[in-house]
TORVEXTI-248076 format. One record per atom (N, C-alpha, C): x negated, y negated, z. Coordinates in steps of 0.001 Angstrom, whole numbers, padded with zeros to 6 digits, always signed. Layout:
XYZ
...
//
This chain:
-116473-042155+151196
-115688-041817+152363
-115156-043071+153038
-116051-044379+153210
-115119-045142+153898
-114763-045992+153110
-114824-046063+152192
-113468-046596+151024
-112129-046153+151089
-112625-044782+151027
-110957-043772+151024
-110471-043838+152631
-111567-044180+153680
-110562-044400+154672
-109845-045451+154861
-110434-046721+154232
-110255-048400+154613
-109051-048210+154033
-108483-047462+152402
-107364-047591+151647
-106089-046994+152648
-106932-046199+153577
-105883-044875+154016
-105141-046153+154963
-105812-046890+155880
-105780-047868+156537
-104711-048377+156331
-104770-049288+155089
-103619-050211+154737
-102833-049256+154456
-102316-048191+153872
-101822-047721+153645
-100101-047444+154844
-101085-047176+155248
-100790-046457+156793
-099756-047654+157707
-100716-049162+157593
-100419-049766+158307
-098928-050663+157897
-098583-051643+158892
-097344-052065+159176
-096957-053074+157430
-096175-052904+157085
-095846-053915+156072
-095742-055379+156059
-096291-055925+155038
-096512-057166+155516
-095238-057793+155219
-094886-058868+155655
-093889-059481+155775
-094084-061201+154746
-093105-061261+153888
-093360-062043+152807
-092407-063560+153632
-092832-064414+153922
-091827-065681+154258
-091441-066577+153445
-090018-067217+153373
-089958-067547+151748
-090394-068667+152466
-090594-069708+150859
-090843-071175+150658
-089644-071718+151208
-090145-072431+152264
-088892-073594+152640
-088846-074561+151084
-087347-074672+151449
-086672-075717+150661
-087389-077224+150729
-087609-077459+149551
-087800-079255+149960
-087148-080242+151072
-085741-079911+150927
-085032-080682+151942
-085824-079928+153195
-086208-078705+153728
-086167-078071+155085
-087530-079017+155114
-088490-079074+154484
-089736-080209+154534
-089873-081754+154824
-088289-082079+155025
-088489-083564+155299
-088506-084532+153885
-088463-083681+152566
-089012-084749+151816
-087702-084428+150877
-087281-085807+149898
-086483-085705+148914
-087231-085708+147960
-086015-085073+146800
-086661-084657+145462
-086870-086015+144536
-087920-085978+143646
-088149-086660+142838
-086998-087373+141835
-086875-088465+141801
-085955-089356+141134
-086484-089026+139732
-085214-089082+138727
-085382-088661+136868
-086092-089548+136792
-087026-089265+135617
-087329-090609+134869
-086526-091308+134177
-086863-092600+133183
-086185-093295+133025
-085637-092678+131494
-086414-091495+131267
-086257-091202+129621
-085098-090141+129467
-085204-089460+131197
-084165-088221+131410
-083078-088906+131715
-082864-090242+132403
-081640-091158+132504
-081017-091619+131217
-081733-091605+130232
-081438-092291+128993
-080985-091179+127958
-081539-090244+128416
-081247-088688+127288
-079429-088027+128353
-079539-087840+128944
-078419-087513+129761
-077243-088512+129571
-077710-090002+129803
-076639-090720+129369
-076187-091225+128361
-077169-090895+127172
-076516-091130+125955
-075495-090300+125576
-074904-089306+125499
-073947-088289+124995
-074571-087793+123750
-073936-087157+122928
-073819-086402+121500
-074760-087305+120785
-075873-086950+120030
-076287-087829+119169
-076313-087394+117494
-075324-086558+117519
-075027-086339+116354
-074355-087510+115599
-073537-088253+115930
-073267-089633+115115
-074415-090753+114883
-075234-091031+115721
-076580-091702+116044
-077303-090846+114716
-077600-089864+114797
-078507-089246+113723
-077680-088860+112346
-076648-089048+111834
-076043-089184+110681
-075793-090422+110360
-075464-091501+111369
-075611-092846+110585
-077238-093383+110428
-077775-092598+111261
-079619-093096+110746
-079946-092550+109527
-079388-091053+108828
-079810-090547+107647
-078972-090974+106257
-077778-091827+106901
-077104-092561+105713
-077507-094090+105411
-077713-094591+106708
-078827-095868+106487
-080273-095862+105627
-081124-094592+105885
-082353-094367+105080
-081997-094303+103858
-080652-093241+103755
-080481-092847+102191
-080288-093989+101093
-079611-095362+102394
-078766-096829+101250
-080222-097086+101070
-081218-097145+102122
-082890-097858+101580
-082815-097815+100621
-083196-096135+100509
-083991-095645+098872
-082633-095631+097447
-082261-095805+097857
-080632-095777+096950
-080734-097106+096330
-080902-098344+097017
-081059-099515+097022
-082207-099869+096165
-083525-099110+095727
-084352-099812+094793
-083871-099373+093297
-083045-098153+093548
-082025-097791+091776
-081358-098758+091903
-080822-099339+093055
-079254-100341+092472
-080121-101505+092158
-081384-102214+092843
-081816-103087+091921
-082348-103316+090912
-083101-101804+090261
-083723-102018+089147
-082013-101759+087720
-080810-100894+088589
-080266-100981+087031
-079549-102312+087420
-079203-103006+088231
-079182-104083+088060
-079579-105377+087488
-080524-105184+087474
-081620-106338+086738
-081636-105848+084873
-081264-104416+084891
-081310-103857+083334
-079691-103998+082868
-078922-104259+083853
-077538-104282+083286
-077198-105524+082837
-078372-106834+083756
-078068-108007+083377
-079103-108633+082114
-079662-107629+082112
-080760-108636+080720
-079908-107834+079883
-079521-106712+079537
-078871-106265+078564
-077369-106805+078227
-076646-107446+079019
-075400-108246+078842
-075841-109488+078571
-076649-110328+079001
-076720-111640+078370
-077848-111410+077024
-078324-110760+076705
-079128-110414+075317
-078034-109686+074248
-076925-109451+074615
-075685-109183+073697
-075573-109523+072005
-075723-111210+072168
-075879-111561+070866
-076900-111164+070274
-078156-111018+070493
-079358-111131+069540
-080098-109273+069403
-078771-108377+070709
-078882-107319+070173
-077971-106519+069124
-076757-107072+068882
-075963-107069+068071
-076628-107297+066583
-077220-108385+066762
-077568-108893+065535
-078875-108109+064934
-080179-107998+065897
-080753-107751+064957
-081247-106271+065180
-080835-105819+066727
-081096-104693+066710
-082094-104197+067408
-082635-103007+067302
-084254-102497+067649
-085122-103166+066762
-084592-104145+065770
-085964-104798+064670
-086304-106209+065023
-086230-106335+066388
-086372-107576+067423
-087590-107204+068001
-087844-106363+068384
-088901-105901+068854
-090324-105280+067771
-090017-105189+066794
-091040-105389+065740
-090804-106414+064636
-090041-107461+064911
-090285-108449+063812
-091424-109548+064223
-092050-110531+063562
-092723-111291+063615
-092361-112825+063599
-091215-113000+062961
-090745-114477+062643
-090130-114704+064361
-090549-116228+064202
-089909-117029+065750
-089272-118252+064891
-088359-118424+064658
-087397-120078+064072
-086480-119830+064506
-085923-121101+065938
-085354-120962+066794
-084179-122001+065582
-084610-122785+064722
-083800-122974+063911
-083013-122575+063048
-083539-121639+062307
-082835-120711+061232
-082479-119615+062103
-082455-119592+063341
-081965-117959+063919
-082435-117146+063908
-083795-117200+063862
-084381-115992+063178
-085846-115324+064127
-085254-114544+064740
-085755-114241+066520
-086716-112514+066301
-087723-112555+066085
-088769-111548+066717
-089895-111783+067555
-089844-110298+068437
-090531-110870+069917
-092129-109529+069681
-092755-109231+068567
-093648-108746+068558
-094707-109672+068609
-094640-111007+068401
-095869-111551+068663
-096637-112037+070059
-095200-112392+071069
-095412-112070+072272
-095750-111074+073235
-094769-109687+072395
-095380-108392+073189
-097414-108357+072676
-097531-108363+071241
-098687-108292+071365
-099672-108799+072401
-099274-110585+072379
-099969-111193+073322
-100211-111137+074680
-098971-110718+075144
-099230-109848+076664
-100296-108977+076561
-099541-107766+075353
-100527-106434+075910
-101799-106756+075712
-102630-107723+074582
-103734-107959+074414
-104726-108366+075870
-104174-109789+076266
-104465-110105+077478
-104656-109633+078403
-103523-108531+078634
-103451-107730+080428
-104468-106835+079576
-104438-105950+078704
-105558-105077+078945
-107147-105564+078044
-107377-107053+078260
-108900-107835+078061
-109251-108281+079432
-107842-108222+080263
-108384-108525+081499
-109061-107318+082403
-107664-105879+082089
-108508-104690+082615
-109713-104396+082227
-110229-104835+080910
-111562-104377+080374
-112561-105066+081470
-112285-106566+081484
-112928-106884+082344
-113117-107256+084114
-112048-106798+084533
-111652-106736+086004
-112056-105416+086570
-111918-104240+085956
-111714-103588+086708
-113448-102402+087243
-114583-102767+086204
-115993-102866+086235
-116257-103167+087279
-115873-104721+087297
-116375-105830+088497
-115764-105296+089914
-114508-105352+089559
-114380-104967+091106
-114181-103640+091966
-114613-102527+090855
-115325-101375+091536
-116459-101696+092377
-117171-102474+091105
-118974-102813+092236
-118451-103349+092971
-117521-104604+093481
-117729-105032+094347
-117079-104082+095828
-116231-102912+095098
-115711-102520+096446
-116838-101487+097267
-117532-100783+095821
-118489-100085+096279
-119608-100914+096975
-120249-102537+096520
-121291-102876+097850
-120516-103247+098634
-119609-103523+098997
-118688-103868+100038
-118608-102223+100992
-118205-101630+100649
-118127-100073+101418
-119252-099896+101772
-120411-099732+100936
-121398-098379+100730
-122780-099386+101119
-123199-100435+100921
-123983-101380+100678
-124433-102386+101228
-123171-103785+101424
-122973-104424+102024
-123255-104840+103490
-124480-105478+104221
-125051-105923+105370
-123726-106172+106074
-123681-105633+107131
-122594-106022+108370
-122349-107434+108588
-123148-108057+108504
-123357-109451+108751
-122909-110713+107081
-122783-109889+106069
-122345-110012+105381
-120698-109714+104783
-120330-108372+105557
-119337-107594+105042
-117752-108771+105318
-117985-109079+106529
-116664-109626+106739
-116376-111004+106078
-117059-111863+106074
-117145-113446+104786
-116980-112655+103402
-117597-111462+103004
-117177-111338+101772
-115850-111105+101464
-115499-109806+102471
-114299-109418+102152
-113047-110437+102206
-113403-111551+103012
-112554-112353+103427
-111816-113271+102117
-113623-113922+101244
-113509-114402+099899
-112666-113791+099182
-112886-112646+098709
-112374-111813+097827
-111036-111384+097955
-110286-111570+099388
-109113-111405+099617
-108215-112801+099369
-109202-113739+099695
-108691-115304+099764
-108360-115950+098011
-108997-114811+096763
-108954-115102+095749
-107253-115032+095358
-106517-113867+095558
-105569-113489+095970
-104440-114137+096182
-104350-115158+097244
-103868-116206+097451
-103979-117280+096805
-105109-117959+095962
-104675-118738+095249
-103738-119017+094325
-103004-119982+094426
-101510-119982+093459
-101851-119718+091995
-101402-119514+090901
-101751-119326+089297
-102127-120429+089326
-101114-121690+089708
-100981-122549+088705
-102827-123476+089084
-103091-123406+089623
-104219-123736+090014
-105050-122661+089536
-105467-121875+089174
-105784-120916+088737
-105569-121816+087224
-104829-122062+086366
-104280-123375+085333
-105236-124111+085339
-104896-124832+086035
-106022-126284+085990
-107354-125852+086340
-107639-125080+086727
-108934-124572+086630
-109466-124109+085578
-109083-123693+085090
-109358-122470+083646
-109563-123816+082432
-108297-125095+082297
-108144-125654+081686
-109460-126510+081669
-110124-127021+083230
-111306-128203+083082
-112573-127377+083424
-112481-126063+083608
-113844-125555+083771
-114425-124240+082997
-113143-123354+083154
-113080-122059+082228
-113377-122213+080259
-112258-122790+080090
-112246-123097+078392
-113341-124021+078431
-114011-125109+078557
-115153-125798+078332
-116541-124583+077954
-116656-124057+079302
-117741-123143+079213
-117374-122019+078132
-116338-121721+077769
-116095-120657+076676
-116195-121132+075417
-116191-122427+074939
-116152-123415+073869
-117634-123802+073653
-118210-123951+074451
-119790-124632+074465
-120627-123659+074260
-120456-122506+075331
-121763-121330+075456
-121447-119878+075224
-120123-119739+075775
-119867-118308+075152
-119510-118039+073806
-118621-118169+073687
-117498-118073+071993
-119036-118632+071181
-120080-119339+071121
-120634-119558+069922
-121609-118234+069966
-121710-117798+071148
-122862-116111+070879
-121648-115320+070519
-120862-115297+071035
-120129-113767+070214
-119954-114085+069138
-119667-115536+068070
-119292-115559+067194
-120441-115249+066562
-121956-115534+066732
-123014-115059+066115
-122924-114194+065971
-122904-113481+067317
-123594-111741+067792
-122613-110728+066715
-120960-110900+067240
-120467-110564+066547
-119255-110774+065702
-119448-111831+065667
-118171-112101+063947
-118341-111538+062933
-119584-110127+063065
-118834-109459+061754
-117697-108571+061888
-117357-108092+063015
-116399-107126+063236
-115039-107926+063643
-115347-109361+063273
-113685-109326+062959
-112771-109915+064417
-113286-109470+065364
-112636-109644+066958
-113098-110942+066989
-113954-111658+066872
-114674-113276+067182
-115112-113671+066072
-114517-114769+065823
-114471-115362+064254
-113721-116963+064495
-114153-117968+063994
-113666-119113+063758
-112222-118676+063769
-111471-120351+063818
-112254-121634+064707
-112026-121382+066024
-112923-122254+067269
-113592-122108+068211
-112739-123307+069164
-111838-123006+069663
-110651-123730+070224
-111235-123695+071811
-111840-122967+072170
-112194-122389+073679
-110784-121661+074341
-109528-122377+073726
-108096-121452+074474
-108164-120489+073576
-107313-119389+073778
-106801-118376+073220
-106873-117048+073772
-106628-116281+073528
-106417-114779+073810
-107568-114164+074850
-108897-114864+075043
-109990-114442+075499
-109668-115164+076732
-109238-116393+076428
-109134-117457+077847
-108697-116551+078916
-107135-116466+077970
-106181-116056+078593
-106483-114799+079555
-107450-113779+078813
-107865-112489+079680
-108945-112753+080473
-109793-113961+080258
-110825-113970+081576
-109853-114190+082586
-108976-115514+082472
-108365-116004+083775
-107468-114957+084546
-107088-114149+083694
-106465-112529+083954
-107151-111876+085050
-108480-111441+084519
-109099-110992+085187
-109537-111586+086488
-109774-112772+086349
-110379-113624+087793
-108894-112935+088613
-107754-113212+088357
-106477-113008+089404
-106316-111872+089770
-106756-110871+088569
-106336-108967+089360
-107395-108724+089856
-109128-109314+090191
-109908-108844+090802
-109676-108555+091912
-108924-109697+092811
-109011-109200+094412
-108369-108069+094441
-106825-108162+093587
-106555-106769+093917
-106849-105551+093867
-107121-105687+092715
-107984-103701+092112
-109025-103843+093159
-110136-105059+094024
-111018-104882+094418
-110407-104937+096083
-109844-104642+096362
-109352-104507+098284
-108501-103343+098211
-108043-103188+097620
-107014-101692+097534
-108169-100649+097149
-109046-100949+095849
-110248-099609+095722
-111053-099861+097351
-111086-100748+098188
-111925-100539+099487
-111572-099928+099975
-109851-100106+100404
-109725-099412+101674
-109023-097963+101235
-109240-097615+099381
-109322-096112+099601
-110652-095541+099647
-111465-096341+099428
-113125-095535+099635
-113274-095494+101030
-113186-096459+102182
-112643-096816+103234
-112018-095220+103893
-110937-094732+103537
-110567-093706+104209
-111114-092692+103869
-112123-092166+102722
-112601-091466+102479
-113252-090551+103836
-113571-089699+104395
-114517-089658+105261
-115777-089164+105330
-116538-089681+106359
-118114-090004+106790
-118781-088275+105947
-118127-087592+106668
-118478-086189+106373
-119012-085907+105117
-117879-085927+104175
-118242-085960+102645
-119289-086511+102299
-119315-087423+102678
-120768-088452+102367
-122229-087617+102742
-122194-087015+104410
-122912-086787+105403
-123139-084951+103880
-122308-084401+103438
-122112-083274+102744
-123140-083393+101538
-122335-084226+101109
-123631-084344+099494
-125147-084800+099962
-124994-085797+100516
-126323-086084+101004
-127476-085184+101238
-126778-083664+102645
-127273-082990+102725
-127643-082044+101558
-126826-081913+100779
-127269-081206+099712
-128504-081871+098873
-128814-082630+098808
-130156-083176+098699
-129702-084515+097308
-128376-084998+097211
-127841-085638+096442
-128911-087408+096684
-128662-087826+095491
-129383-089185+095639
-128104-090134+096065
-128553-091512+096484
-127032-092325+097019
-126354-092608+096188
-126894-093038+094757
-125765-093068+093730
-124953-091732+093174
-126093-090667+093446
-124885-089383+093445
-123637-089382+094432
-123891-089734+096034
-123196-089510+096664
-122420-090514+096675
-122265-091354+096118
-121203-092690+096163
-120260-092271+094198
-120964-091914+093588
-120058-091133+092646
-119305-089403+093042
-119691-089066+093088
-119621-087625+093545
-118566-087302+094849
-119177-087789+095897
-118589-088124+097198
-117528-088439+097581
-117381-089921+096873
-116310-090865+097437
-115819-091555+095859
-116030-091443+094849
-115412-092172+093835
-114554-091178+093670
-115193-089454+092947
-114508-088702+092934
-113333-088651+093846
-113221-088320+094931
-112254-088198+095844
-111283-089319+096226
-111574-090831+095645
-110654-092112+095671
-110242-092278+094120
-110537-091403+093205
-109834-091604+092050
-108458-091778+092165
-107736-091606+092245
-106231-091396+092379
-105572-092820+092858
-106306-093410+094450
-105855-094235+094682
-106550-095665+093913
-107764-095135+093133
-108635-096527+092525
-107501-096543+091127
-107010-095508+090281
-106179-096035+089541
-105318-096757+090018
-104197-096090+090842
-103297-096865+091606
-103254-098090+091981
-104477-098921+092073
-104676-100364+092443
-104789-100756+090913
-105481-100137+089994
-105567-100987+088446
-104183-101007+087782
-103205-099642+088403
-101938-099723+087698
-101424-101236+088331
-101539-101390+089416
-100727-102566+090511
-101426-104031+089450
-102983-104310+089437
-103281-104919+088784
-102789-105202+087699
-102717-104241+086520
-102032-104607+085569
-100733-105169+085625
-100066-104390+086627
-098321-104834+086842
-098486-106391+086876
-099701-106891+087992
-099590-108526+087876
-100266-109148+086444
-100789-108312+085978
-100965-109090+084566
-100313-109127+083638
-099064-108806+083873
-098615-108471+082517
-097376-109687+083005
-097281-109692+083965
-096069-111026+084343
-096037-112157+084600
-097674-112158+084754
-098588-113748+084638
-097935-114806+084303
-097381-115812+084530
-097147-116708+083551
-097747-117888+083493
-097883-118838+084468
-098505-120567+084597
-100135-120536+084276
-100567-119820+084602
-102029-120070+084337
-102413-119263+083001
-101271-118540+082554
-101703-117581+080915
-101562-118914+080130
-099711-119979+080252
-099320-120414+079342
-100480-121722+079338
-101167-121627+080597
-102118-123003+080388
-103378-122608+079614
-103442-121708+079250
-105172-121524+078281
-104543-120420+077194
-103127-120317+076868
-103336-118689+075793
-103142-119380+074222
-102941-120789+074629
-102233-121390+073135
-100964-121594+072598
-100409-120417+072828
-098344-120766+072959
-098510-120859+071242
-099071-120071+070359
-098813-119788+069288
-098240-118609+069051
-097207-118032+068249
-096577-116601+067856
-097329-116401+067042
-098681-115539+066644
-099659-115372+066027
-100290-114010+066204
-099744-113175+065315
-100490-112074+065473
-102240-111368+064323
-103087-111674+065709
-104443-111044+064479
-105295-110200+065576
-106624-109961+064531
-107202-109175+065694
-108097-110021+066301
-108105-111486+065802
-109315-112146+066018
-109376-112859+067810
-109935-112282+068862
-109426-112585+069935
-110648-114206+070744
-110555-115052+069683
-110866-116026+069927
-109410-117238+069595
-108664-116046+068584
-107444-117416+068734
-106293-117441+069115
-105498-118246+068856
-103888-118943+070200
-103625-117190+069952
-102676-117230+070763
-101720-116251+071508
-100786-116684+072003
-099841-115653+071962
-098596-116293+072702
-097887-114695+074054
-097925-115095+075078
-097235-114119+075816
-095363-113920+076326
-094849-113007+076446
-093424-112842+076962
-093078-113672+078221
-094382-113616+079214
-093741-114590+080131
-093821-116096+079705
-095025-116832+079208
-095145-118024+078758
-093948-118372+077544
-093642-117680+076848
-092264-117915+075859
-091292-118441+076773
-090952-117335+077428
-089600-117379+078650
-089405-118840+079123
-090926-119598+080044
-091218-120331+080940
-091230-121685+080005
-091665-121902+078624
-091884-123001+077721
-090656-123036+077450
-089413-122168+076812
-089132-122371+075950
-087283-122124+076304
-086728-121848+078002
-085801-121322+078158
-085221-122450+078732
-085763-123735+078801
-084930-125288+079094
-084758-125783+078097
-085105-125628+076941
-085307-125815+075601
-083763-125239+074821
-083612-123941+075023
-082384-123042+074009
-081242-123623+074452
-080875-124543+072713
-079894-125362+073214
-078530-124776+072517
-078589-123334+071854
-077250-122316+071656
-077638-121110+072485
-076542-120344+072032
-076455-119155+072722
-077286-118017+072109
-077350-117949+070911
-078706-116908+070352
-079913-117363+070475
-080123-118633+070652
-081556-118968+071300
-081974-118735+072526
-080920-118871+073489
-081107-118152+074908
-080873-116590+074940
-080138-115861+074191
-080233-114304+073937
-081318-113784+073681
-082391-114478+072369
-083347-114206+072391
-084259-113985+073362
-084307-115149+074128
-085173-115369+075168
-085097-114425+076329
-083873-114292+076661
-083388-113168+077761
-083662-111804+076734
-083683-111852+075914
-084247-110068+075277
-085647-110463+075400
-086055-111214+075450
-087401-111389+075641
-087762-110531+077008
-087575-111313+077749
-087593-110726+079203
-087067-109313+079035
-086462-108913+078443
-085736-107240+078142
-087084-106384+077999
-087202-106854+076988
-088518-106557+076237
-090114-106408+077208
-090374-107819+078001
-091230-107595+079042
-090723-106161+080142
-089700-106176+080336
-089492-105366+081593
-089350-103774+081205
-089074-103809+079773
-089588-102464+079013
-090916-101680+079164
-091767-103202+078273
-092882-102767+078504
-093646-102429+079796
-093325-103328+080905
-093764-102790+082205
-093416-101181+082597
-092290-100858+082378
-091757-099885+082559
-092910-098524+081738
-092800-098956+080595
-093699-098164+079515
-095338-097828+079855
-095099-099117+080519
-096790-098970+080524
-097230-098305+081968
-096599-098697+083009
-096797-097998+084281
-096138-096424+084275
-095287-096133+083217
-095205-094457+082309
-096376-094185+082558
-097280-094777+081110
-098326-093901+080936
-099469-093932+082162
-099742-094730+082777
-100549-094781+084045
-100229-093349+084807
-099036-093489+085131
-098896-091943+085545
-099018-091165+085077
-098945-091020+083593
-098991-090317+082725
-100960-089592+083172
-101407-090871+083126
-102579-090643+082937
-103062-090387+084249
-102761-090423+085574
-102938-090149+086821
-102875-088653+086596
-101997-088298+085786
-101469-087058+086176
-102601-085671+085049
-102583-086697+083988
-103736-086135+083551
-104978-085944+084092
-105150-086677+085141
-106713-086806+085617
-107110-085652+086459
-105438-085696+087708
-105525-084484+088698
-104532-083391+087980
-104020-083240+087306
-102786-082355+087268
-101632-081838+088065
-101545-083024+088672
-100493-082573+090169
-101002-082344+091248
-102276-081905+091260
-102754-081814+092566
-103533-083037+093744
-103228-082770+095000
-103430-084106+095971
-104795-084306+096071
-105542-085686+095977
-106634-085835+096069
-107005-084955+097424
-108029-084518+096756
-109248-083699+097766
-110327-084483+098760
-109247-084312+100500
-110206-085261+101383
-110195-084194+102143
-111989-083581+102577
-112163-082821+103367
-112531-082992+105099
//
């Protein structure tokens, strides 16, 4: 009952009266000045010309790494004219080098590259997993930053010093103590076998390897690096041991970008030149025996292109370089090739 009367009440009673909001100005106060971003959007006009010359500028970017790579293929293929005329696609599998008789094949160099860059991946790219993994996963705080620092500082050292190093400290120790156990252990299979030069093909891929370590090993960090905590915090809980969870976890899930640094690696090994041509021997020599001379595409180029004193001797040489920039091409193919085999198209899995 006195609910229904209190309602009857208002009901009943006088209407209330609504007063509007005075105006800002009726308050004494002025309105807020634009910002400086609404001054700048208002006074720019139309930005439809602004945003079509920004999407034709991006487009010359990426447009711009086709015009330099067929560039660089339009010019090794015009000055290699003569010596492709002449001998053809059988330049690239012949064996003879007589810059005298004319008589120009560049398979002993391609060998010697590919041998090298991938004796160096055999042995670079082991090493500097571990090191990215105790560096990530391992590595004392108090330790972490001097290491990483080393290992980045390797990096920077010039080749050619990298050269003279290899020459008074590398080949000695490979001549004295190594090369005589493998030749024991194993010179029956042919790979290590007299004579015992300390240069050659092995040199050439340790000093390889010393140069692509930093890289394969700072690029695999900082993709284990973005990996995240979680994943880790995931397997763990599942009752995983730490070497499970540092395979499982975080290798699994940085595969993609840990190739990606060995493809980059290789790219610098394969174009090596001052510190290969100082320990590989600079012989055109093709065997399997990887204790002796070698000869690589860039060290040919670098020995031998102040030297070509006609024009098919410098054709050669510039198909040489043809030939290197093939194989780069070929070989960072199959890397993807093989990336793609690993995931099948699909984006690494970061949860």
């Amino acid at each position: 009952m006195l609910n229904s009367k209190v309602q009857e009440a208002r009901v009943s009673g006088p209407p209330l009266e609504l007063t509007p909001t005075p105006e800002p100005s009726s308050l004494g106060t002025e309105s807020p000045a634009p910002s400086e971003i609404r001054k700048f959007l208002t006074s720019r006009g139309s930005s439809a010309i602004s945003d079509r010359a920004f999407r034709w500028i991006m487009l010359l970017c990426a447009l711009s790494i086709f015009a330099i790579v067929a560039l660089i293929a339009v010019e090794l293929v015009k000055s290699s004219q003569l010596t492709i005329s002449k001998f053809g696609l059988s330049f690239f599998f012949k064996s003879a080098w007589d810059p005298v008789n004319a008589n120009f094949g560049a398979l002993p160099f391609i060998f010697g590259t590919l041998t090298s860059s991938f004796l160096a991946l055999l042995l670079a790219v082991p090493l500097a997993i571990g090191v990215a993994i105790f560096l990530t996963e391992m590595c004392p705080k108090i330790l972490r930053g001097p290491l990483s620092f080393l290992t980045e500082l390797l990096a920077a050292i010039p080749s050619v010093v990298y050269g003279f190093w290899a020459i008074f400290v590398l080949v000695p120790i490979l001549r004295e103590r190594v090369n005589p156990l493998l030749i024991k252990a194993l010179g029956w299979t042919g790979f290590f076998s007299g004579p015992n030069f300390g240069i050659g093909l092995l040199a050439a891929g340790v000093i390889l390897a010393i140069m692509i370590l930093p890289i394969i090993s700072s690029l695999t960090r900082e993709v284990m690096t973005a990996v995240p905590h979680t994943q880790r915090e995931a397997v763990l809980a599942l009752g995983a041991t730490r070497w499970e969870m540092i395979r499982m976890g975080v290798l699994r899930n940085a595969r993609i970008g840990i190739v990606g640094s060995v493809i980059l690696g290789l790219g610098r090994a394969l174009g090596e030149t001052m510190a290969v041509t100082m320990v590989i021997g600079n012989s055109p020599v093709i065997g399997k025996n990887l204790l002796g001379l070698g000869y690589s595409m860039a060290s040919v180029i670098a020995n031998e292109f102040s030297e070509a004193s006609d024009d098919m001797y410098r054709s050669a040489l510039i198909e040489i370089g043809l030939a290197l920039f093939l194989v780069t091409i070929v070989v960072n193919g199959l890397a993807r090739l093989l990336v793609w085999a690993v995931t099948r198209g699909a984006p690494p899995r970061v949860t």
